[in-house]
N, C-alpha and C positions, 0 to 999 in steps of 0.2 A: 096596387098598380097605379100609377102615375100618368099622367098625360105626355107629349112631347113636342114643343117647339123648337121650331127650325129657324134661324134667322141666316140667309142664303146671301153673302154678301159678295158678287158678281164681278169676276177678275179681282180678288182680294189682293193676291201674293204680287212680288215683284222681285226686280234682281236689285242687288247695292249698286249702290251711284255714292261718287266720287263728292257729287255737292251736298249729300247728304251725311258726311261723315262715316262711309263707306257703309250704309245701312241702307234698307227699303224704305217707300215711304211708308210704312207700315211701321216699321220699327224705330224710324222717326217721329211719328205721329206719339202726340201725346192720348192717352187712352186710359184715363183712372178707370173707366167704366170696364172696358176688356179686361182690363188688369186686374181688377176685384174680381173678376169672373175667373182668370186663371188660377186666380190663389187659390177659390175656393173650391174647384174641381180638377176633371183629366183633362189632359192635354196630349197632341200629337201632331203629325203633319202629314196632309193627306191628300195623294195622288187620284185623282178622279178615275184615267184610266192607266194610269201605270206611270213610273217614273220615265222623264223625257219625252213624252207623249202631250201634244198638246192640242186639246179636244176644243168644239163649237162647245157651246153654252146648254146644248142641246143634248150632245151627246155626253157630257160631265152628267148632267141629272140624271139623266137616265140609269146609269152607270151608281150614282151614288141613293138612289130612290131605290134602288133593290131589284132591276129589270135586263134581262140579258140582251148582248147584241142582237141575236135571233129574233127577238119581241118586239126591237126597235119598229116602228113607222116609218120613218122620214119625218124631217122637220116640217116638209112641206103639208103634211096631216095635221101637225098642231096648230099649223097658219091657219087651216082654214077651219078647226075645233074653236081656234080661240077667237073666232071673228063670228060664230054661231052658224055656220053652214052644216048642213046635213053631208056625211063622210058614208059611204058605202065600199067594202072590199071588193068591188066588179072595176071600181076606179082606180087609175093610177094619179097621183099629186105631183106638182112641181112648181118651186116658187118662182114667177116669171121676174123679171125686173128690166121696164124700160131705159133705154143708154144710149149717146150719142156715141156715133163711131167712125171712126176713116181707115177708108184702104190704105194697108202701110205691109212691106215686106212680105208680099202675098195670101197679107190674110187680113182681115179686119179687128183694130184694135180700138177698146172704150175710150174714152176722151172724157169722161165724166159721168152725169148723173143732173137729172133733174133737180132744181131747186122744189125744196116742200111749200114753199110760200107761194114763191113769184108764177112757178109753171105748176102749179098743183090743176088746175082746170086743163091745160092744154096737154098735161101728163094722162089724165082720165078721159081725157078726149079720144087720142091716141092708140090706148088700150082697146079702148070700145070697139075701134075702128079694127081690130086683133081677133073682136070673139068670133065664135062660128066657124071652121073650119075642118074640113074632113080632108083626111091622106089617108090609103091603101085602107078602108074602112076603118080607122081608129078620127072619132069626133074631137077635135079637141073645144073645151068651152074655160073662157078667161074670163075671171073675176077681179076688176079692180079693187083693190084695199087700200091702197096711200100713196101716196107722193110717187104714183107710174108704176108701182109695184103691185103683183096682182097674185091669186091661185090659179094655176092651170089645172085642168079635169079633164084626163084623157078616158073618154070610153072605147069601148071594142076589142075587149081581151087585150088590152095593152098589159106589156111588163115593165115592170118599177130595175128594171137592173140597170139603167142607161147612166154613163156618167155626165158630169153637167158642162153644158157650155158657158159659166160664168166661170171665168177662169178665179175670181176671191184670191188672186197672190197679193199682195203687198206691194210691189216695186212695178209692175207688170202687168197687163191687161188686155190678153188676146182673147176673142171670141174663139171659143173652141168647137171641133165638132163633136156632135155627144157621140159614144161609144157606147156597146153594147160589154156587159159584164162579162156572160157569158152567153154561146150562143141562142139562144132561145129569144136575147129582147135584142135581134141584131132587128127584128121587124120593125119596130117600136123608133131604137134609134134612128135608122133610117127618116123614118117618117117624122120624129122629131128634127131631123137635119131639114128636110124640106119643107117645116112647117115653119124653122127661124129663114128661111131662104122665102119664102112668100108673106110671112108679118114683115119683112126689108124690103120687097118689091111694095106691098101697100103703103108705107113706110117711108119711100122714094120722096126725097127732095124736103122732108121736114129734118126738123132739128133734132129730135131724136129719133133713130132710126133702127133701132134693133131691139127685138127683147130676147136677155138671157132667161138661159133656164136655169137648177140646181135644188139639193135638196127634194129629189126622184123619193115616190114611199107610195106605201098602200097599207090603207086601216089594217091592223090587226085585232084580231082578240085575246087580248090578255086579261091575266088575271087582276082586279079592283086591287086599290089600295086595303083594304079592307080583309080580302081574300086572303092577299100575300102577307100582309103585317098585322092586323087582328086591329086595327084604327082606321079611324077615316075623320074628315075634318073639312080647312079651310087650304086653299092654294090662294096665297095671296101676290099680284105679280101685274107689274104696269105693262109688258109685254106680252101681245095678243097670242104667242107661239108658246109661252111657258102656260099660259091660262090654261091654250089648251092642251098641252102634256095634261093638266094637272086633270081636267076635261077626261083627258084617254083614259086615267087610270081609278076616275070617280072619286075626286076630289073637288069639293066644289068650290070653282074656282071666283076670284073677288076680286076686281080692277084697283088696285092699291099703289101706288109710284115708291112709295119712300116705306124703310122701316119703321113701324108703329105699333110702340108696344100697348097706347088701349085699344087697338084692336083683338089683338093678343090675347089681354083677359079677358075682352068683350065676347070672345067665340071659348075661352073656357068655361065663362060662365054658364056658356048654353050649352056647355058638355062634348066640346070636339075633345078627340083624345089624339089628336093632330094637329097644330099648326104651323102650315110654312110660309114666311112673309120674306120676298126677295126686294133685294133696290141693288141699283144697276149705276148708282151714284161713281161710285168707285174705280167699276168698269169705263164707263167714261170718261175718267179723271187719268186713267191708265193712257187711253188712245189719243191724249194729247200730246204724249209723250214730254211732259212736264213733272220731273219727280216732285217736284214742290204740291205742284196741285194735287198729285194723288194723296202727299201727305194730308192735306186741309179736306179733302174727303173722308178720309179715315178718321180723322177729326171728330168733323159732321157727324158721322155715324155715334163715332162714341158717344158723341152729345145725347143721342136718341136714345141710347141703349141702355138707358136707367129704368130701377124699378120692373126689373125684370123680375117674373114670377118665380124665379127659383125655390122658394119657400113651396110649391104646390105641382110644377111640371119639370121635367127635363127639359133644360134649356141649352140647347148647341147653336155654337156663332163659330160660322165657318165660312170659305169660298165654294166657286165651281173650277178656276182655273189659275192661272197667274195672267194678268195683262200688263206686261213690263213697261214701262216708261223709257225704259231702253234695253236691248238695241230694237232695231227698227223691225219688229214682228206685229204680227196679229197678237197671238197670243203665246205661251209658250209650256213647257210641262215641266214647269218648277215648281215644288208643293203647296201646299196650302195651308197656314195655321189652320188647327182643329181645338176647338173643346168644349165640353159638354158638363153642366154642374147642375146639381137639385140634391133632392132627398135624398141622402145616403151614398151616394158620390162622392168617391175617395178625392183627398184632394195631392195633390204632389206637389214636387218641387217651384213648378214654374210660376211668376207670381207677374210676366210680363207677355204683353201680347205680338206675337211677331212670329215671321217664317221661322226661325235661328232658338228663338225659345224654345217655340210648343212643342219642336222639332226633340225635347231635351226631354218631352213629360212621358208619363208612363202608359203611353196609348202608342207612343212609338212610331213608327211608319206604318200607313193604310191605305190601301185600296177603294175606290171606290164604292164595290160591294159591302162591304167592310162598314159603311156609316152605319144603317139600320139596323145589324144586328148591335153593334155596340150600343147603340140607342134605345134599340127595343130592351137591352137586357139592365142597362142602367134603369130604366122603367118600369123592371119587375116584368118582363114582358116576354120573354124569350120561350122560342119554341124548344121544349125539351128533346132533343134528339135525340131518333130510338122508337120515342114514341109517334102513332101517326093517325093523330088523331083529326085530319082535315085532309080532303081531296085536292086540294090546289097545288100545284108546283111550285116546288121555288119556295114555299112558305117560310117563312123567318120571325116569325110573331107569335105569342098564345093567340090561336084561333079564336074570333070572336063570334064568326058564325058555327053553330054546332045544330048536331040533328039528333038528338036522344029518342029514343023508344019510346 
């Protein structure tokens, strides 16, 4: 059995643009490194949560980590896993974020965002001035974390169904009222409406004056990575919200910014039989909406991604979504190069790295779900089904915890 690295490259995919010779910048980029790594293995192209669908960065992992919708948290649980705060199920989470805003068209619409620099003091200021507050007995208590943005922790048998009032469109920016899912968290909403209706009244006459919410969760308990895929390891990841995904599922998590492969062999050497190192470079390079720059990321990357262990782990270099360069979206549900090569890993056709190639290899189209087993079983690792020789749900790995007589 083999080990398996992840290297998690963050809005990889993209759509063709005209200035690039009707290619992504991915398949512009020049890539000997990816390249050798397609020749040598499978390849495919892989939908996080479905074709057309185009997921947070939050819900891609989860999705491709081996963990059902039902299991999910909220993002707003990993913010505050990954910032080291103590998470209890009696609580409900939400990621608050301070905004400047004006009456327009009978509602109030954002106007911006604190600068991280220049208003970073008078952002955390502001919050402060936000915590402590009780509605219809539900406490709410805010955590500042960065540049105005904070955790909110509602106690009082509050429910997680509420939808959020950061409206997160693209082109458009209205404070929304939250909504109740279904009726049981109609109390919850409420009280969340009147609790951004009194942080505005405090709020009164400063420059930023409203905090949204979004990203509504409540701890769950799920099964360890360990449980469900027979490994555990390193989560490696410059964002405090993947740290603690990685956190929820007992992987232990390691503040890392960019891909690094001595890291890599540095935690195999100590015997993870897991590791996953994300960089967000990419992503980035996407939301400029400059095809050039994504390609000179993609680049970058390549550069790093030498000397990769394949001789000794499974090594997959993949996304979590598409973040296009154009047209003008967030993100979008266009696939994702996929591929995966080591010991005894067939290698096919494809011998270049890009949406349009890997898209050609014999892994074919895949689902999110869909990663870990192909991984666990390139790894010699696969749960024999049939057999059921482990309590955990969902299990997709040879069991690594056993209980013999």
């Amino acid at each position: 059995m083999h080990p398996i690295v992840l290297f998690l490259l963050d809005g990889l995919a993209d759509r063709a643009h005209e200035e690039l010779g009707g290619r992504s910048g991915v398949e512009a980029a020049a890539t000997p490194n990816l390249d050798r790594l397609c020749a040598s293995g499978s390849c495919g192209a892989l939908y996080a949560v479905g074709p057309g669908r185009a997921p947070s960065s939050e819900v891609a992992h989860w999705s491709m980590l081996g963990y059902r919708p039902d299991e999910f948290p909220g993002r707003a649980v990993f913010e505050a896993l990954g910032r080291g705060q103590d998470v209890s199920e009696e609580h409900v989470f939400a990621y608050a974020a301070l905004r400047p805003a004006e009456r327009r068209d009978g509602g109030w619409w954002l106007t911006g965002r604190p600068d991280p620099d220049r208003d970073a003091e008078e952002a955390e200021r502001l919050v402060a001035r936000c915590d402590d507050i009780t509605i219809d007995g539900l406490h709410f208590s805010l955590t500042h974390v960065w540049r105005g943005e904070g955790v909110l922790r509602i106690a009082g048998a509050a429910d997680e169904r509420v939808t959020d009032s950061d409206s997160f469109f693209r082109a458009w920016y209205p404070v929304l009222r939250p909504q109740p899912v279904v009726p049981e968290a109609e109390r919850t909403a409420r009280a969340c409406e009147a609790w951004t209706r009194e942080v505005m009244h405090r709020l009164e006459g400063e420059r930023f004056n409203v905090i949204t919410l979004k990203w509504f969760g409540r701890p769950k308990r799920v099964p360890s990575f360990l449980e469900r895929h027979g490994i555990t390891g390193t989560f490696a990841a410059e964002s405090a919200f993947l740290r603690g995904l990685g956190r929820c599922v007992d992987l232990a998590p390691v503040e890392n910014p960019y891909v690094d492969v001595d890291l890599v062999h540095e935690r195999l050497d100590a015997g993870d039989t897991f590791v996953y190192v994300h960089d967000k470079r990419v992503d980035e390079a996407g939301h400029t909406k400059d095809p050039n720059e994504k390609r000179k990321a993609v680049e970058l990357l390549d550069a790093a991604l030498a000397n990769l262990p394949t001789d000794r782990a499974i090594v997959c270099v993949t996304g979590d979504h598409a973040t296009p360069t154009s047209p003008d979206v967030i993100h979008s549900g266009d696939s994702v190069p996929f591929v995966v090569a080591g010991p005894g890993v067939r290698a096919d056709s494809v011998t270049e790295f890009g949406e349009s190639s890997c898209a050609g290899g014999i892994l074919g189209h895949l689902r999110g779900p869909d990663m870990m087993p192909v991984l666990l079983n390139a790894a010699d690792r696969p749960l024999f089904l049939g057999s059921r020789p482990t309590p955990f749900d969902g299990a997709d790995g040879y069991p690594a915890i056993l209980d013999p007589l």
